[in-house]
RODO-260908 format. One record per residue (C-alpha): residue number from 1; residue in one letter; x, y, z. Coordinates in steps of 0.5 Angstrom, whole numbers, plus 500, padded with zeros to 3 digits. Example, Ala and Ser with C-alpha at 12.3 -4.5 7.8 and 13.67 -1.06 7.14 Angstrom:
NODE   pos   code     x     y     z
NODE     1      A   525   491   516
NODE     2      S   527   498   514
This chain:
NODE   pos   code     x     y     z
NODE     1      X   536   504   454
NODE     2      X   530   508   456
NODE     3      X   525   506   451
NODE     4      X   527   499   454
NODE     5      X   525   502   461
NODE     6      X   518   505   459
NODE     7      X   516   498   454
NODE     8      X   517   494   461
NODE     9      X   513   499   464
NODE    10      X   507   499   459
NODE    11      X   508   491   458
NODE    12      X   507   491   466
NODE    13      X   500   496   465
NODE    14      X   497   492   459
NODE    15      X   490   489   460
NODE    16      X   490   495   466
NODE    17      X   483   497   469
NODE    18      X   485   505   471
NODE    19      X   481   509   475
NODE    20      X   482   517   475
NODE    21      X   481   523   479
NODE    22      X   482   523   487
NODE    23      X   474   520   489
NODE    24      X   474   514   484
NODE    25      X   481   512   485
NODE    26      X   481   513   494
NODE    27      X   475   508   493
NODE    28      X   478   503   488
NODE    29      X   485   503   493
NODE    30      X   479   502   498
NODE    31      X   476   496   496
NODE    32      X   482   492   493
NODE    33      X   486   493   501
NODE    34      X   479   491   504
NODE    35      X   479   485   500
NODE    36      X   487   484   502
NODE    37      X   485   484   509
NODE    38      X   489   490   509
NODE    39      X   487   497   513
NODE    40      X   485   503   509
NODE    41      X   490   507   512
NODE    42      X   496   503   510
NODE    43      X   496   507   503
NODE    44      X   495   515   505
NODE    45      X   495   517   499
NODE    46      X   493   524   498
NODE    47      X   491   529   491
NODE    48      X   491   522   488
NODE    49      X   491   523   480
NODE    50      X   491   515   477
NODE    51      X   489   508   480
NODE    52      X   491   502   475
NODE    53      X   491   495   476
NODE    54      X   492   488   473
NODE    55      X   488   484   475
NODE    56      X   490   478   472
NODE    57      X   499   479   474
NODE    58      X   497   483   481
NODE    59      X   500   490   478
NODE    60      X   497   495   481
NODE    61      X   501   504   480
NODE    62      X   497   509   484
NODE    63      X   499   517   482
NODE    64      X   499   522   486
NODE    65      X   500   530   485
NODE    66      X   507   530   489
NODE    67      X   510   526   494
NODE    68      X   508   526   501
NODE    69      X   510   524   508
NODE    70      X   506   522   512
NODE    71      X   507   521   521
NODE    72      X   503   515   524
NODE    73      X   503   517   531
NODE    74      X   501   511   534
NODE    75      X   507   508   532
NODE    76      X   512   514   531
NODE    77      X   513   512   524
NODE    78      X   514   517   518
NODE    79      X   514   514   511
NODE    80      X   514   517   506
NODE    81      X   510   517   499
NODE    82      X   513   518   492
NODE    83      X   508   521   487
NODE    84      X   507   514   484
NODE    85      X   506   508   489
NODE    86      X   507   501   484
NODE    87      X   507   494   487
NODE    88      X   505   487   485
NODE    89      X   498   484   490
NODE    90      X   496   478   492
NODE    91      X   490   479   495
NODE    92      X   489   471   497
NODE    93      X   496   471   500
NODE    94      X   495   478   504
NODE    95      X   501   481   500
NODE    96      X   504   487   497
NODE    97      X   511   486   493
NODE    98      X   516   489   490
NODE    99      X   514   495   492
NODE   100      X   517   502   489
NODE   101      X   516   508   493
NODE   102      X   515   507   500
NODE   103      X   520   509   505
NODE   104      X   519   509   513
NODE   105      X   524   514   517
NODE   106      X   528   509   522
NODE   107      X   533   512   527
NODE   108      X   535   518   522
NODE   109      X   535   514   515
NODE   110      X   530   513   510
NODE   111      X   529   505   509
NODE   112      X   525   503   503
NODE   113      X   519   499   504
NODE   114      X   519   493   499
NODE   115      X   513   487   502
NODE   116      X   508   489   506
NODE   117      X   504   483   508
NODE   118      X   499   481   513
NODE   119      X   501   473   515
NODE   120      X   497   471   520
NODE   121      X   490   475   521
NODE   122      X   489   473   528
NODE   123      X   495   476   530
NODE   124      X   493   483   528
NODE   125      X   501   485   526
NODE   126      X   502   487   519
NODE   127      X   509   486   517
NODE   128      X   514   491   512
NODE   129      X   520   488   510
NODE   130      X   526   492   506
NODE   131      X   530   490   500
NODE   132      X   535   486   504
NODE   133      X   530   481   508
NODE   134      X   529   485   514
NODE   135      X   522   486   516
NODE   136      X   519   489   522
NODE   137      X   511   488   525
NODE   138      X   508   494   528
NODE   139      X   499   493   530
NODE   140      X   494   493   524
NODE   141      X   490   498   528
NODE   142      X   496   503   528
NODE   143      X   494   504   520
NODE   144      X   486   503   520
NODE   145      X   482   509   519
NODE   146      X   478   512   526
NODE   147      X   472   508   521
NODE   148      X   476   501   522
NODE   149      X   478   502   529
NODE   150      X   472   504   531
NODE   151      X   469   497   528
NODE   152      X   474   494   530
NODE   153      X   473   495   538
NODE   154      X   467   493   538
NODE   155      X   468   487   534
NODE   156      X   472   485   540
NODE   157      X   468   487   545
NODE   158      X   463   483   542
């Protein structure tokens, strides 16, 4: 059973371009939520280690060191991230599916995160649902790095 688990997993990694070490990897994970329409900061990882992704089925796995949790102020949101993130990308769709390892802390239970997605652009919400279907919104802004806030304001002030 366990050799059917890692054939599927190298299966879903085939034809992968990977990128190592922490630099590399931060900018490859960069560019591809830029090209989501996605903020960098949606993805904190830390002491990245792999980054792989297929471009041709969307498969995309990030390592890191040990898991780590991360407090989003603004929004009061702890989510927590296991050493390897892995999900399905579909970059034209603004989505992220089937999602393992993301879990965010709500009223004192762990709820994992399955889809990420960001509908409607001009509505500047970014929507996160569970395995059940049920999702939640919270503002884009709530995870841009200061650089994209920063770019952010004064694009709207313009």
């Amino acid at each position: 059973m366990a050799s059917d688990l890692q054939k599927s997993h190298e299966n879903e990694r085939e034809g992968a371009e990977i990128t190592y070490g922490a630099e590399d990897c931060y900018r490859k994970i960069a560019e591809l939520l830029q090209n989501m329409g996605f903020p960098k900061g949606v993805l904190p990882l830390k002491e990245l280690e792999e980054f792989g992704y297929v471009r041709k089925t969307g498969f995309a796995w990030m390592k890191q060191k040990a898991p780590y949790k991360h407090y989003f102020s603004s929004m009061k949101l702890l989510v927590n991230y296991a050493t390897e993130v892995t999900a399905y990308v579909e970059v034209e769709k603004r989505k992220m599916k089937k999602i393992t390892g993301v879990k965010g802390k709500q009223l004192l239970i762990w709820v994992t995160t399955v889809e990420m997605s960001i509908e409607d652009p001009t509505s500047n919400k970014i929507y996160f649902n569970n395995p059940i279907g049920i999702g939640k919104s919270f503002p884009i802004t709530g995870f841009m790095t200061e650089e994209e806030k920063h770019k952010y304001l004064e694009k709207s002030n313009e």
